[in-house]
C-alpha positions, 0 to 999 in steps of 0.5 A, a space after each residue: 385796282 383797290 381804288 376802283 374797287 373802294 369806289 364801287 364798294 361805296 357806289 353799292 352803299 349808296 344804292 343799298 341805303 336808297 332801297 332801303 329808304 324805299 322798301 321802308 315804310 316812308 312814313 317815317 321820313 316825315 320828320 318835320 312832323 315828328 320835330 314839331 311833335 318834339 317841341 310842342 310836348 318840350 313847350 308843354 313840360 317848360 323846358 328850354 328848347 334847343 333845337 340843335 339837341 332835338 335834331 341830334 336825338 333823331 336817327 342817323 337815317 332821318 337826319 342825313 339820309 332821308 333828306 339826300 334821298 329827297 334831294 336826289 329824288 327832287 332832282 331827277 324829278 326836275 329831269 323826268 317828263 311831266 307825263 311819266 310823272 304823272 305815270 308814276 303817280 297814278 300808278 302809285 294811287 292804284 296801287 294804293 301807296 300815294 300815301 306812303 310811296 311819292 313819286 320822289 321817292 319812286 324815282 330814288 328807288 328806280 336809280 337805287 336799284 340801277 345803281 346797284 345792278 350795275 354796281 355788283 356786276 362791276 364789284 363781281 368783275 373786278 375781283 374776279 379772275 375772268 378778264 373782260 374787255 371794259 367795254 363788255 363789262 359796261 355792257 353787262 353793267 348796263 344790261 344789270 342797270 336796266 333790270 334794276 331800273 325797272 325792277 320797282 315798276 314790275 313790283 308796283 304792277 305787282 302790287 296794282 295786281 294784288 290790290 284790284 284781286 283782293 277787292 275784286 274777291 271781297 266784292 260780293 260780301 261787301 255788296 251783300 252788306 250794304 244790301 242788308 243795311 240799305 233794306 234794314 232802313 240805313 242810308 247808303 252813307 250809313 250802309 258804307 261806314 258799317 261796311 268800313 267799320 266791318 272789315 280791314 280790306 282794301 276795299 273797306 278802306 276805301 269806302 272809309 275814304 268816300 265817307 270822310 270826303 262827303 264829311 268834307 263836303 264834297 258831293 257823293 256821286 263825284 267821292 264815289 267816282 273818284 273812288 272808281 278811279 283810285 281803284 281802276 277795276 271795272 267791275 267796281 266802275 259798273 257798280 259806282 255808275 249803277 249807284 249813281 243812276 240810280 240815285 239820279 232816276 229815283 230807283 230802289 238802292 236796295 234792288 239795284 244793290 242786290 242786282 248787282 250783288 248777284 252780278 257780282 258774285 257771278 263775275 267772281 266765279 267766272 274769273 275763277 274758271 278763267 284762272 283755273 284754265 290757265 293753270 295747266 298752261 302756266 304748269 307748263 313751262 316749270 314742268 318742261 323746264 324742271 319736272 321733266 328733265 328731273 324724271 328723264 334723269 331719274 328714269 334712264 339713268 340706270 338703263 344708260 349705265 346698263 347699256 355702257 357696261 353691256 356688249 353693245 356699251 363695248 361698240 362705241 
């Protein structure tokens, strides 16, 4: 028993610390970076390199944990299909974590959280006085596991959600500016950059991001259609292809910007009523399911203990 309970006790450890590589900002897993850093600023004082002293100095999570996070992640990946691979990574671009979250690390996190589910639910049985079957407990554990696979997924589409919502909203505002800069005499790259350089939002950021490829080089019809495919909100999509046509037929940037503005802001309040209707139905559930039964309680209470002490109580 102590044996089996050690051996999912280490089993959890294991799922906690690869959520946690997850959950943290990924960034920091880049330690290659961080060494190269390390021995250019030690070249740059004189001093003696000793590689082995600047590998100790880093944390214990980016030298042992990190790379077996990796390895197991580059691993599954060798098991996964080529099309959930590509799933996952567009998911993660929509979401607007590519750059933070691989689909390694993904993976890592979806077996993490199996591993864990299943793990707790082993760990609560073992030592607790109930006494399943195995095959029932595997059972649950199994049920738990699938829950803690698909738990990352159902945060990324959360987060898919956020992401288009908080661009779909700052929409209009952005349009209006570029509007503004557009007729003021300022190119539609210009009008971008002040949108950019205006806001920290989502979609600024991603305006920022069609600037710095053009800087590049590439052609501006075809960042910006990339930009309508990292975001996936066909309201944004309409607006890149009215852009692009317009720049193709010679029409006025400026009087399609204000079109679409308008448009704009129309769709905005629209999808605003459309969840305000869906407020009362969503209302719904919590009040049959909490509300109600509180306030029947709360209401009959007193009338049932009337009726228990009464004549008619004395019947039954």
């Amino acid at each position: 028993m102590w044996f089996v309970i050690i051996g999912i006790a280490v089993i959890l450890i294991v799922a906690a610390a690869l959520i946690y590589i997850g959950i943290r900002n990924p960034q920091a897993m880049h330690s290659d970076a961080d060494l190269q850093s390390r021995l250019d600023e030690l070249i740059q004082k004189g001093e003696e390199v000793n590689l082995e002293k600047i590998e100790m100095s880093q944390p214990f999570t980016e030298r042992v944990i990190y790379p077996l996070a990796r390895t197991f992640g580059e691993f599954a990946m060798r098991f996964t299909p080529e099309r959930a691979r590509a799933n996952i990574s567009r998911k993660l671009e929509l979401a607007g974590t590519s750059a933070k979250l691989t689909p390694t690390v993904f993976i890592t996190m979806q077996f993490g959280g199996l591993a864990f589910f299943a793990g707790i639910v082993i760990f609560v049985f073992s030592i607790g006085q109930t006494k399943w079957p195995f095959g029932r407990i595997l059972l649950a554990a199994l049920a738990f596991g699938a829950l803690g696979y698909f738990f990352p997924q159902l945060w990324l589409s959360s987060q898919i959600n956020k992401r288009q919502k908080d661009i779909r909203r700052a929409m209009p505002d952005a349009l209006d500016l570029l509007t503004i800069c557009v007729e003021a005499g300022l190119g539609f790259d210009a009008a971008m950059s002040k949108v950019a350089e205006k806001w920290e939002t989502d979609l600024s950021l991603a305006f920022a991001r069609v600037i710095r490829e053009v800087q590049l080089g590439k052609v501006r019809r075809e960042a910006l259609r990339d930009m309508s495919d990292r975001i996936g909100l066909p309201e944004l999509s309409s607006f890149i292809a009215a852009v692009i046509q317009s720049e193709q037929l010679g029409v006025s940037l400026a009087k399609v910007l204000r079109i679409q503005s308008e448009q704009m802001r129309v769709k905005r309040r629209q999808h605003a009523e459309e969840e305000a209707h869906k407020a009362p139905i969503k209302m719904l559930i919590p009040m049959a399911l909490l509300i109600f039964p509180s306030l029947m309680i709360v209401l009959l209470t007193p009338a049932g203990l009337r009726i228990m002490h009464s004549a008619l109580g004395g019947m039954f």
